[in-house]
C-alpha positions in Angstrom: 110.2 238.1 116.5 110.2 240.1 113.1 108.8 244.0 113.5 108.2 246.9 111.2 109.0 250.5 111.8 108.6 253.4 109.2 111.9 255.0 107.8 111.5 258.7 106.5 112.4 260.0 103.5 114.9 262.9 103.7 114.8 265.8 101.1 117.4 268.5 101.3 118.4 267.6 105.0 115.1 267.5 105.9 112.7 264.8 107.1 109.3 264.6 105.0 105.9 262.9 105.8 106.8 260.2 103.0 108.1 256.9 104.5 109.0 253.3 103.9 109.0 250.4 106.5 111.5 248.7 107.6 112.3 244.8 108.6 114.0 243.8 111.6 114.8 240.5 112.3 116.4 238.3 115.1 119.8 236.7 113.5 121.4 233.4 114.1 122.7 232.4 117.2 126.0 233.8 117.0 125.7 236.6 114.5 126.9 239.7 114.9 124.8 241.9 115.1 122.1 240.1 116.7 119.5 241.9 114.6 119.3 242.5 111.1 117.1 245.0 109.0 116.1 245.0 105.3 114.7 248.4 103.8 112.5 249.5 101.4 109.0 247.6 102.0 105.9 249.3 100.7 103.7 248.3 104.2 104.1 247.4 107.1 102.5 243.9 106.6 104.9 242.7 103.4 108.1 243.8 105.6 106.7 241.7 109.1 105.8 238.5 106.5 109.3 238.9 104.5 111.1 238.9 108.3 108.8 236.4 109.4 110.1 234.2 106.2 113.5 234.9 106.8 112.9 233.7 110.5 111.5 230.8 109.9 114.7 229.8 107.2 116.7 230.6 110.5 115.0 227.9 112.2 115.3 225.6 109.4 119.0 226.0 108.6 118.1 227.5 105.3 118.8 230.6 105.6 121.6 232.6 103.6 123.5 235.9 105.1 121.9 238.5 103.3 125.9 240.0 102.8 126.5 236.8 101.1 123.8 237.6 98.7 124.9 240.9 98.0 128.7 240.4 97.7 129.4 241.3 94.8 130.3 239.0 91.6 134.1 240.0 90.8 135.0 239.4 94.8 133.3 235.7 94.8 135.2 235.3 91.4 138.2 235.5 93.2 137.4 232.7 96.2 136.0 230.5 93.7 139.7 230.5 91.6 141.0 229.8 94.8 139.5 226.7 95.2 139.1 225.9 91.3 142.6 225.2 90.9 143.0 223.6 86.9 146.1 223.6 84.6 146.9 226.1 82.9 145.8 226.5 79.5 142.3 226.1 81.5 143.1 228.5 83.9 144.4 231.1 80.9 141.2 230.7 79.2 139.1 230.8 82.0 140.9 234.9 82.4 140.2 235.7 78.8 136.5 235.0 79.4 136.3 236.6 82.7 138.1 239.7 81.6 136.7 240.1 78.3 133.0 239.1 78.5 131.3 238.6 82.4 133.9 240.8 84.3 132.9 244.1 82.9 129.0 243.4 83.1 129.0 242.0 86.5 132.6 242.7 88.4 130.3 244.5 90.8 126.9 243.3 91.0 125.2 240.8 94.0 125.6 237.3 93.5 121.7 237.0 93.8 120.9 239.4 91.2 123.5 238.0 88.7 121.7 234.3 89.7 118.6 235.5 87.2 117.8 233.4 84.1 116.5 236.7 82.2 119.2 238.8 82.9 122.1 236.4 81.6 119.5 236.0 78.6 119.5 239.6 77.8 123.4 239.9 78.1 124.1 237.0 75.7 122.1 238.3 73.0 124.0 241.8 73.6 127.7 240.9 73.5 126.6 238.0 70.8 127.2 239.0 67.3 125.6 240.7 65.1 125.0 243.4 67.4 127.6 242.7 69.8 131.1 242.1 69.6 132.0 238.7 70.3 131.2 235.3 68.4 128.1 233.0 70.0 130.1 230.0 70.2 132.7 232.0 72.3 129.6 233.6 74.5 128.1 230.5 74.7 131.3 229.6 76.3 131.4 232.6 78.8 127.8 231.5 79.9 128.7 228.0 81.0 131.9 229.5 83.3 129.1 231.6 84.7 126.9 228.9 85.7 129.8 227.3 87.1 130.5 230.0 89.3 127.4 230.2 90.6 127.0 226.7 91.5 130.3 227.1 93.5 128.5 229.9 94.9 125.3 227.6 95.5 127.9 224.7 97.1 129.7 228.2 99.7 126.2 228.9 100.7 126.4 232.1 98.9 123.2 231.5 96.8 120.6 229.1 97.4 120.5 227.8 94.2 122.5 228.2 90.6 119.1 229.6 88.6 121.2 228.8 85.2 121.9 225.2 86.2 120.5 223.0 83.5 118.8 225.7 81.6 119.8 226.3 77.3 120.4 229.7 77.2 120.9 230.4 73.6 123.9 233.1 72.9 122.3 235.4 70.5 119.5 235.7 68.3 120.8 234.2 65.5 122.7 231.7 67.3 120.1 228.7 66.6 122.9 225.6 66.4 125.6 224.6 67.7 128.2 225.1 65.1 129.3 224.1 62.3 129.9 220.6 61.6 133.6 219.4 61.6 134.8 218.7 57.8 135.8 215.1 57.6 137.8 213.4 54.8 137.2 210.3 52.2 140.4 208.1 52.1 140.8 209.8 48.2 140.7 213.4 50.3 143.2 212.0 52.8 145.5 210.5 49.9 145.6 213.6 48.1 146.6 215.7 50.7 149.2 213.6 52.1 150.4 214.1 48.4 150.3 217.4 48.1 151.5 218.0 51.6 154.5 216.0 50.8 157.6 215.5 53.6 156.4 214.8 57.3 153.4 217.3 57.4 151.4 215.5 54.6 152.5 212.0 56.3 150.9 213.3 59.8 147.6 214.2 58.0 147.6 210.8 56.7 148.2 209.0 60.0 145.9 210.7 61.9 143.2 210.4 58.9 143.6 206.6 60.1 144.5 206.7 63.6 142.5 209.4 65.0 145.3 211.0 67.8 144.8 213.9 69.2 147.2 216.4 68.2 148.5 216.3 71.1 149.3 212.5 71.2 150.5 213.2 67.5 153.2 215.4 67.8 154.1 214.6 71.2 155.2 210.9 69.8 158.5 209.5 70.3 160.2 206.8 68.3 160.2 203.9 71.5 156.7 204.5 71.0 156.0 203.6 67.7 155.3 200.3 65.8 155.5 197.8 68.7 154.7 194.3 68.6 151.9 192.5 70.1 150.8 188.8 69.0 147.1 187.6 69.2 145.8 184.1 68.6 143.0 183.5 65.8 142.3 179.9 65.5 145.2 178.9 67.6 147.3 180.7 65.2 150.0 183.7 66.4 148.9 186.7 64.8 151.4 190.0 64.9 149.8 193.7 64.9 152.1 196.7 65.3 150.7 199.4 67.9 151.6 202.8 68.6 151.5 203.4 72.3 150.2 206.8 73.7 152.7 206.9 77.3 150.6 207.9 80.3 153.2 210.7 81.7 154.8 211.9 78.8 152.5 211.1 76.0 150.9 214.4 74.8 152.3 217.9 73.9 151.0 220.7 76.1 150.8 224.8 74.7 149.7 226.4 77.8 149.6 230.1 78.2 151.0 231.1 81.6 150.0 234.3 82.9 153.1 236.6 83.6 154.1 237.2 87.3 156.3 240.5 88.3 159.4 238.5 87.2 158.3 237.1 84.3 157.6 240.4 83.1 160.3 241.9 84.6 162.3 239.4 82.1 160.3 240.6 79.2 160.9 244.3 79.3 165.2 242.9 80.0 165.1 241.1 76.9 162.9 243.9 75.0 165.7 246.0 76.0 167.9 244.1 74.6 166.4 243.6 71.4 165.6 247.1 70.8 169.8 248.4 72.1 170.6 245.6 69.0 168.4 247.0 66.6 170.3 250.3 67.5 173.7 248.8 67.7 172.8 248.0 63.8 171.3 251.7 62.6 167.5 249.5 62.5 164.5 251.5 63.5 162.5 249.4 66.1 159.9 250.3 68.5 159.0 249.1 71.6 156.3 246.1 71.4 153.1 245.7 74.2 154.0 243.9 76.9 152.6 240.5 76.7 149.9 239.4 79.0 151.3 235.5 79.0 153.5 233.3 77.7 153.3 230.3 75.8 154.9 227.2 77.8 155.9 224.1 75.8 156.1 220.4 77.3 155.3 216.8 77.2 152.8 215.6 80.0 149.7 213.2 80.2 147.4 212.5 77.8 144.0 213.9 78.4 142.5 211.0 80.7 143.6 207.6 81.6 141.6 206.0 78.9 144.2 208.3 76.3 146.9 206.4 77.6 146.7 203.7 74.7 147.7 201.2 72.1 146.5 201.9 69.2 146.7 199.1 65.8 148.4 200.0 63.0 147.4 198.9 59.4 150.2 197.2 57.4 150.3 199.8 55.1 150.8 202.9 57.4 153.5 200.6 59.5 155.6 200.3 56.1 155.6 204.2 55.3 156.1 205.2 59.2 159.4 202.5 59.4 160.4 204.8 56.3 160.0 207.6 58.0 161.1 206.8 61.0 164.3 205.0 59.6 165.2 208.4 57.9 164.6 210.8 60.3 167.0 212.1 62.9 165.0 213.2 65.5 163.2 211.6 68.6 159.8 212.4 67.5 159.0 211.6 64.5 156.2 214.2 63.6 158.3 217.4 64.7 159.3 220.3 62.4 161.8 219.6 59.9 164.3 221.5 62.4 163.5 219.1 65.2 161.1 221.4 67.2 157.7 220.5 68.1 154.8 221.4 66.0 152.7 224.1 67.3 149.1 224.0 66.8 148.5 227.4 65.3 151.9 227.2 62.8 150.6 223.6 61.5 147.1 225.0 60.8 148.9 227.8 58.8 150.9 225.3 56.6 147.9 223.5 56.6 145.5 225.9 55.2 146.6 226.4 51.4 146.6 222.2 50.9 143.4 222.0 51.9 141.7 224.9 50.8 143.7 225.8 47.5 146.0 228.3 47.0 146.1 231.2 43.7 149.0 231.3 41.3 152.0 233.7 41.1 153.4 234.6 38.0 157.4 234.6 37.8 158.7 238.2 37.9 162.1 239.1 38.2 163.4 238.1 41.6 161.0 235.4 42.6 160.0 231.7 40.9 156.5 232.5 41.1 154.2 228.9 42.3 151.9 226.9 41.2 147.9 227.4 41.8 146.6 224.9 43.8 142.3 223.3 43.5 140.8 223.0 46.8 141.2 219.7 47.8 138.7 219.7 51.2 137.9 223.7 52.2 138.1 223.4 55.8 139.5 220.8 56.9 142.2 220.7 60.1 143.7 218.4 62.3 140.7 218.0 64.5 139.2 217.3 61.2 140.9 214.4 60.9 140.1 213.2 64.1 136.7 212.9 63.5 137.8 211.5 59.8 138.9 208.1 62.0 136.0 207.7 63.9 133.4 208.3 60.7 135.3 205.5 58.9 135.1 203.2 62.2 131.7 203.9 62.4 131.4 203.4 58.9 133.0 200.4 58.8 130.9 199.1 62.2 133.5 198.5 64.1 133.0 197.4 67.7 131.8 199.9 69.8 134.1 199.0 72.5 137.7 198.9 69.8 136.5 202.2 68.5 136.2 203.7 71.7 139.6 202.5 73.0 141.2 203.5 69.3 139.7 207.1 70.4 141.3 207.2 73.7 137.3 207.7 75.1 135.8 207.7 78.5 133.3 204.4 78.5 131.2 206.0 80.9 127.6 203.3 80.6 127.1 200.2 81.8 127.9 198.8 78.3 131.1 200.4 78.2 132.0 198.5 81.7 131.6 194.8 80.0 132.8 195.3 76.6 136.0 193.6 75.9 138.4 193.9 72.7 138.8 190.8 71.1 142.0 190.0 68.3 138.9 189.4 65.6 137.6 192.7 66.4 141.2 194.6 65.8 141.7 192.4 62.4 138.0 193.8 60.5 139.3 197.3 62.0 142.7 196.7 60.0 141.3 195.2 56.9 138.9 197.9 56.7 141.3 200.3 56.7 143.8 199.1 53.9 140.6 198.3 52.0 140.5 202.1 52.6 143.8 202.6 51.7 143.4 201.2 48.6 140.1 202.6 47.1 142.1 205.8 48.0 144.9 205.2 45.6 142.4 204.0 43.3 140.2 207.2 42.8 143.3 208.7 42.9 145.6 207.4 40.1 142.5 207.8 37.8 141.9 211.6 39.0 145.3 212.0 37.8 145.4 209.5 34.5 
């Protein structure tokens, strides 16, 4: 049974009249030591009703180690990446947010006093800009790893139970949405930058205005892949679409950041040696660059889910200019760099950027053509952008829930979703929809221009 006894303060070596109590409790069958004690009670009556409680948790199997409680956050961190195994772009970001925003606030506090709604409140609006360093969105981000941990924490029988499950904690004071809402294109927007654009970037815009691929799916496309046939009936008749098929191992381009082991860096600072002994050789001045952190690993792999692995239609239109394309090009993919590399998500934005958002003149000057000034055509706009262009027009066009979902590559997760069925009439309005697109686009366009 749970008993009090008075602990002494001590001042200079010395024991003084002022005192605490003390809890002591009988532990577990099992646990060593057999009794445990918990400090720092006013009286004698709250520390024998707090052992009491913890006593009677005992007996109900509720009870939870008091060291689990108080280990601290940055050791749990480490079991729970044990066990949370994910690839590794998730894995990479999962580090920059642990070392750059809940690391250095809570590496060393207890598990139960980082489990506290108010506290995680008051860091957000810290580290959240204005006042703080980091973006909302990217806190906001940071706050829902947290409550992950501590619902693994809450599963280990660390915690009894993740306080921040389920609860909107907003990340700063001026964070009030969400974000900014994705720019989408009208099929004048799309035409015009698949003009300006020119080559195989402007015809990827295009397609995915359209088609709605992830960019993933979109550069990581090969030829055997495009522009397949397929034959429906309507009204007894054979009717033949042209589909672009999204393969289930190989059909999406990964960029994942892998975190440098001893031999990978080991490598880097070999070739950084020689780099810098060839700069030498050559009379350059070089310096020595940081050692990276990661590197950036390249490769084809599986779509997102099993739902991405799809077909999606073609319009008649876009199957004429991709045979074009196709036909010409040499390589296996047909949306890589004009080199035959893969498009990298941040080197495509780049290009990207001045099309959409316009670009300022340069006068000729001796040794350099000068350009051209270019209007905005869409500020904003990206890839992603274009993703959520297809889906507006689909919805636009009121397209069948369950096409536009499959066209997506979505997760039907409702009851709905489980007995909706694609039918060849609802793939024809989708395709005449979008050349009736196609061609108000070159409309508005040729009399922009004329």
């Amino acid at each position: 049974m749970a008993y009090a006894e008075k602990v002494y303060k001590v001042r200079n070596g010395k024991k003084t009249t002022q005192f605490t109590w003390r809890c002591k409790y009988k532990a577990p069958p099992g646990h060593k030591p057999a009794w445990l004690t918990e400090p720092g009670f006013p009286t004698k009556k709250t520390a024998e009703e707090w052992g009491a409680e913890q006593e009677a948790a005992i007996r109900a199997g509720t009870w939870i180690d008091p060291q689990k409680l108080n280990t601290p956050f940055g050791k749990w961190v480490e079991i729970w990446k044990t066990a949370n195994r994910r690839r590794p772009r998730t894995q990479s970001s999962r580090a920059y947010l642990l070392d750059k925003l809940l690391l250095p606030k809570w590496e060393y506090t207890a598990l139960k006093d980082v489990n506290n709604v108010f506290a995680v409140q008051a860091w957000a609006t810290e580290v959240s800009k204005p006042h703080g360093p980091h973006d909302p969105d990217t806190v906001a981000q940071a706050r829902s790893l947290l409550s992950s941990i501590l619902s693994g924490a809450e599963d280990a029988g660390y915690i009894h139970t993740n306080k921040l499950f389920g609860r909107r904690i907003l990340a700063g004071v001026d964070h009030v949405d969400e974000g900014e809402e994705e720019v989408w294109a009208q099929p004048e927007d799309a035409q015009r930058l698949h003009q300006r654009f020119g080559g195989v970037q402007g015809l990827m815009v295009l397609t995915d205005c359209y088609l709605g691929f992830r960019w993933g799916e979109l550069v990581g496309l090969h030829k055997d892949n495009c522009l397949l046939k397929r034959i429906d009936k309507i009204d007894g008749r054979p009717v033949v679409r042209h589909v672009i098929r999204v393969d289930p191992k190989v059909g999406a381009l990964h960029e994942d950041p892998i975190e440098l082991d001893e031999a990978g860096l080991a490598a880097w600072h070999q070739a950084e040696d020689a780099r810098l002994e060839k700069c030498r050789a050559k009379g350059w001045k070089a310096n020595r660059r940081k050692p990276p952190k990661s590197r950036l690993e390249v490769y084809l792999g599986p779509p997102k889910n099993k739902y991405s692995a799809r077909e999606v239609d073609v319009p008649e239109f876009l199957v004429r200019l991709l045979d074009t394309h196709i036909e010409a090009w040499p390589y296996d993919h047909p949306f890589t760099t004009p080199s035959g590399s893969f498009w990298l998500r941040g080197n495509f934005s780049r290009e990207l950027r001045p099309v959409a958002d316009g670009r300022d003149a340069i006068p000729r000057k001796r040794g350099y053509a000068g350009r051209e000034g270019w209007e905005p055509i869409l500020t904003g706009f990206t890839m992603r952008g274009a993703r959520h262009t297809a889906d507006t027009w689909m919805k636009e066009d009121r397209v069948d829930r369950a096409l536009r979902f499959a066209t997506m590559g979505w997760v039907p997760k409702d009851i709905e979703g489980t007995y909706e069925h694609i039918t060849p009439e609802m793939r024809r309005h989708r395709l005449d929809a979008l050349t009736a697109r196609w061609r108000r686009g070159r409309r508005v366009t040729l009399r922009s221009v004329a």
